[in-house]
C-alpha positions in Angstrom: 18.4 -3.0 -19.3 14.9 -3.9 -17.4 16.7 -5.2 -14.4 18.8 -2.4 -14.7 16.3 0.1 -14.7 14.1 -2.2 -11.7 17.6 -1.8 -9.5 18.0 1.5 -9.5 14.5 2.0 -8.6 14.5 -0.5 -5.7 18.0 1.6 -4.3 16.0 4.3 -4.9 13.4 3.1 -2.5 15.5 1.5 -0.3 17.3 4.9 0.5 13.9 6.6 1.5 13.4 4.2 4.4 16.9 5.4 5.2 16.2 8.5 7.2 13.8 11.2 7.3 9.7 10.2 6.2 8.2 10.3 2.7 4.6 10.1 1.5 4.2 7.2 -0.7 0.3 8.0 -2.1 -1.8 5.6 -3.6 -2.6 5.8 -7.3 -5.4 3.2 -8.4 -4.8 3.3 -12.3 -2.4 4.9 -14.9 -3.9 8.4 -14.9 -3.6 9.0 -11.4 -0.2 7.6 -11.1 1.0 9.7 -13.9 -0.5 13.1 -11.9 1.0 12.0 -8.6 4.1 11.5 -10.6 3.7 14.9 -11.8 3.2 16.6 -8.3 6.6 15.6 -7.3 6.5 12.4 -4.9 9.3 10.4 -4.7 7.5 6.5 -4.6 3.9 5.3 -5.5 2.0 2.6 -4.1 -0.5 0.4 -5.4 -4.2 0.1 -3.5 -5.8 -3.1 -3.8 -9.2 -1.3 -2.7 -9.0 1.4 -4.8 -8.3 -0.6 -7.7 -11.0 -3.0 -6.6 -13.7 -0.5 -6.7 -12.5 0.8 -9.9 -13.3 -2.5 -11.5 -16.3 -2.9 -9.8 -15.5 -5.4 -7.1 -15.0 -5.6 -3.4 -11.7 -5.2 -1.5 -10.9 -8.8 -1.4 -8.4 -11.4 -2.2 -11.1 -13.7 -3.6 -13.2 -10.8 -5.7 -9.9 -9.9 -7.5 -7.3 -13.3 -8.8 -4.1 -13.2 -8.8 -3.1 -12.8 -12.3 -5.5 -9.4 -12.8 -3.8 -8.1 -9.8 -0.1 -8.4 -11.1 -1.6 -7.4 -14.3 -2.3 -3.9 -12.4 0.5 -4.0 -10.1 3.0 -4.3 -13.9 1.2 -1.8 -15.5 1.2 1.0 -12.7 5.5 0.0 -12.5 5.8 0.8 -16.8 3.6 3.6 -16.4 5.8 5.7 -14.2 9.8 6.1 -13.4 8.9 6.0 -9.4 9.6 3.5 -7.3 6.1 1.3 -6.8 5.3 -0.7 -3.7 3.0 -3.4 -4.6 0.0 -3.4 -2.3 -0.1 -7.7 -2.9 -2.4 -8.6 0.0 -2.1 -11.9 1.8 0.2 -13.0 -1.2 -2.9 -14.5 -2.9 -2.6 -17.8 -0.6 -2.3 -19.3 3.2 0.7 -21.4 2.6 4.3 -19.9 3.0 5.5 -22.1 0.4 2.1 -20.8 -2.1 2.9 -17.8 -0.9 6.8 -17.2 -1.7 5.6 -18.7 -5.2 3.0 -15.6 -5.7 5.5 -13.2 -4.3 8.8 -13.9 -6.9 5.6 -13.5 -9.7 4.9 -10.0 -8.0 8.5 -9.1 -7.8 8.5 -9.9 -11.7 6.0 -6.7 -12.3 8.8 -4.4 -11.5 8.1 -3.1 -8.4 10.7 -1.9 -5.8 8.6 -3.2 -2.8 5.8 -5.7 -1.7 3.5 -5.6 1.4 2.0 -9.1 2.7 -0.6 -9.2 5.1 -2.1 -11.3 7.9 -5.6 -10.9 7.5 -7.4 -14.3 6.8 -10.9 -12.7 5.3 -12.2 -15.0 7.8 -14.5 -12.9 10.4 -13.9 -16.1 12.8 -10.5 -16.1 12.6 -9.8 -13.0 11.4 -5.9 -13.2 11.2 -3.1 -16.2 10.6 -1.9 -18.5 13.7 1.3 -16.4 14.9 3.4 -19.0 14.0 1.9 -19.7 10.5 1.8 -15.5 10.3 6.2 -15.8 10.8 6.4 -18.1 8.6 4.4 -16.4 5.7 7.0 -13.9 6.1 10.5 -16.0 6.1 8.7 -17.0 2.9 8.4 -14.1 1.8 11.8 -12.7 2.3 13.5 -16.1 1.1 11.6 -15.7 -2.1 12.9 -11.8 -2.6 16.3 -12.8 -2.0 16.3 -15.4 -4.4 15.4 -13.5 -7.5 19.0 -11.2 -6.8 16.6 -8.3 -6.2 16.6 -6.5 -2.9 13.0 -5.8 -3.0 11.8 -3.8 0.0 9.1 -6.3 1.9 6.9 -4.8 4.8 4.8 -6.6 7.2 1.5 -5.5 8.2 -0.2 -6.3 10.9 -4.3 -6.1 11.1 -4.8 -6.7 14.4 -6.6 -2.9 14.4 -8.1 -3.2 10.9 -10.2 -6.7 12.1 -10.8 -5.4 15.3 -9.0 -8.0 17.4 -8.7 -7.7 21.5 -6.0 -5.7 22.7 -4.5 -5.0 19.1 -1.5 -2.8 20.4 -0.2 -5.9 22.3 -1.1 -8.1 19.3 0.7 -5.7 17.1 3.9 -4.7 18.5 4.4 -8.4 19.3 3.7 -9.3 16.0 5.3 -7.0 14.1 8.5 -7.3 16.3 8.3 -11.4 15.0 7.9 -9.9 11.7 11.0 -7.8 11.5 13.0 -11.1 12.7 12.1 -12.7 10.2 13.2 -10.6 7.3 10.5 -7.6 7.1 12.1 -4.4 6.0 9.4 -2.2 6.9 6.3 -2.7 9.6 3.0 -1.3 8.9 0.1 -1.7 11.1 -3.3 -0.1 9.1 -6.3 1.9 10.8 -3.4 3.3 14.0 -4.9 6.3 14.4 -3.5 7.8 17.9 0.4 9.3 17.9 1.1 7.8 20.9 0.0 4.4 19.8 2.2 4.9 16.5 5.1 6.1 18.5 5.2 2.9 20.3 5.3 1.0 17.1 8.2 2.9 16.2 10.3 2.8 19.1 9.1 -1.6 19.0 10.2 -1.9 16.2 13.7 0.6 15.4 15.7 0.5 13.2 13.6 -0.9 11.1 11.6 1.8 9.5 7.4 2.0 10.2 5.0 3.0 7.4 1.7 4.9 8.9 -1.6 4.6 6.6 -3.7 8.0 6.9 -7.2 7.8 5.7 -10.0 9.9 6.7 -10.3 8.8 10.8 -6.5 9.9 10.8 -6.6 13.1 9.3 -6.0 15.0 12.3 -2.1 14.2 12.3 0.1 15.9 10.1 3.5 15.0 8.4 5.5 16.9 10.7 4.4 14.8 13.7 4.5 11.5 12.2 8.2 12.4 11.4 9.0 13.9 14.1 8.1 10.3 16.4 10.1 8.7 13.5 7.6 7.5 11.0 9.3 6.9 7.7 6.7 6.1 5.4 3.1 7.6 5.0 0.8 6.1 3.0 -3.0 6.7 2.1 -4.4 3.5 1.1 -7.4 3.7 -1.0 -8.2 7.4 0.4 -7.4 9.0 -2.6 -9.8 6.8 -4.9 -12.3 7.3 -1.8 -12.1 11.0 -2.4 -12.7 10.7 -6.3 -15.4 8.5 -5.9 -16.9 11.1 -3.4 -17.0 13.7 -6.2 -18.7 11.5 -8.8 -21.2 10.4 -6.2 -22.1 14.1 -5.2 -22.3 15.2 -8.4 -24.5 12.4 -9.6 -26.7 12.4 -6.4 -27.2 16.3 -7.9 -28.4 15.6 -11.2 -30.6 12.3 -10.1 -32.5 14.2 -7.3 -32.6 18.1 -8.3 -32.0 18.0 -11.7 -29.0 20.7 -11.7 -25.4 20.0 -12.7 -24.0 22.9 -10.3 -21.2 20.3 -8.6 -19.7 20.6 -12.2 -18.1 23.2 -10.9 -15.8 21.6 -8.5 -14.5 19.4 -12.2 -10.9 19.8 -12.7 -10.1 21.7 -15.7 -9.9 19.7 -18.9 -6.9 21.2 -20.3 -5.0 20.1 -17.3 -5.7 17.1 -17.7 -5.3 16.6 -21.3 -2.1 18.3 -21.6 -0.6 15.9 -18.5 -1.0 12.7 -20.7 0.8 11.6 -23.5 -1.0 12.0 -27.2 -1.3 8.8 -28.9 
């Protein structure tokens, strides 16, 4: 019945990419993927920074291990009947073989998707050897396809997240690679200009793109990103950003002035408690 129930929401997801562009947003624990649940979206995604932050670490590979993350990643999946995309990082290791181990664990939580990175952590080198990058990917792919479940695996590229020379050439090359070698979806964070998405897309089609909005990108809207052919827009750790904007205001309040008038910016407790189950 499980595998059942992880099937129908992998074709779920699967049909998404298909045509038109969804909003996948980024919940960072059970409450907040419930609400998103409840405003209607049709997928959920997991942030690695959001859910960092919420258990008081940085966003990094090493700050968080493995196991706590697929601990997370499982519990968002039970928690709602979306379609998750697992926000898995590098795969928690360099080597494609390490790698394609770490990835059939992650498709074990239940999600319907998985993205892998090619950010190192290392400001020297600050993403994999193209070749090793590839490879990461076949990986990847070859470990999906072996568990019988067509999991949805996207690429991303951080050539413009680490700040790399010329990261539209590094990008569309790479991510073209990346599609070859199995990818179902391309994503390349922090792409903040249309035109520069638009190439992606047309570099990259069929295969669908997934654009990350944060705060530098909120001056596109939906309708353009769908109307260059985005399928897929995600938020990233925006969302838990926003939150943690709120509680920081409204404690900077009471520490420095010794008022509580941000209080009135609190979401309504009722709401709240009648959106999650009693126990």
């Amino acid at each position: 019945m499980e595998k059942n129930k992880s099937v129908q929401k992998i074709q779920t997801f699967k049909a998404l990419h298909e045509s038109g562009c969804f909003i996948i947003p980024n919940p960072w624990d059970i409450g907040s993927a419930k609400f998103l649940e409840s405003r209607g979206f049709k997928a959920l995604a997991t942030t690695s920074a959001g859910f960092a932050f919420s258990k008081g670490f940085q966003d990094s590979v090493s700050a968080i291990p493995r196991d706590i993350m697929l601990e997370h990643i499982k519990e968002i999946c039970s928690s709602t009947s979306l379609p998750v995309n697992a926000d898995f990082q590098n795969g928690y290791a360099i080597e494609p073989d390490k790698v394609a181990e770490n990835v059939k664990l992650c498709v074990g939580t239940g999600v319907a998707g998985l993205s892998i990175e090619d950010a190192t952590g290392d400001k020297a080198a600050p993403l994999y050897e193209r070749e090793l990058a590839i490879e990461r990917i076949k990986a990847a792919r070859s470990a999906i396809d072996s568990q019988d479940l067509p999991v949805v695996l996207t690429a991303r590229c951080e050539a413009w997240l680490v700040g790399v020379d010329n990261p539209s050439k590094v990008a569309l090359d790479r991510l073209t690679a990346y599609a070859a070698a199995g990818a179902d979806c391309l994503y390349a964070p922090r792409v903040n200009d249309l035109k520069e998405i638009e190439k992606i897309v047309k570099e990259v089609t069929p295969k669908p793109v997934n654009a990350l909005i944060t705060d530098a990108g909120r001056h596109l809207t939906f309708k353009q990103l769908s109307e260059i052919g985005v399928r897929r827009i995600s938020v990233g750790a925006t969302l838990a950003r926003v939150a943690w904007y709120g509680f920081i205001q409204a404690i900077n309040e009471i520490s420095e002035k010794g008022t509580f008038n941000y209080f009135t910016n609190s979401a309504p407790f009722d709401v709240l408690n009648n959106l999650f189950e009693k126990k």
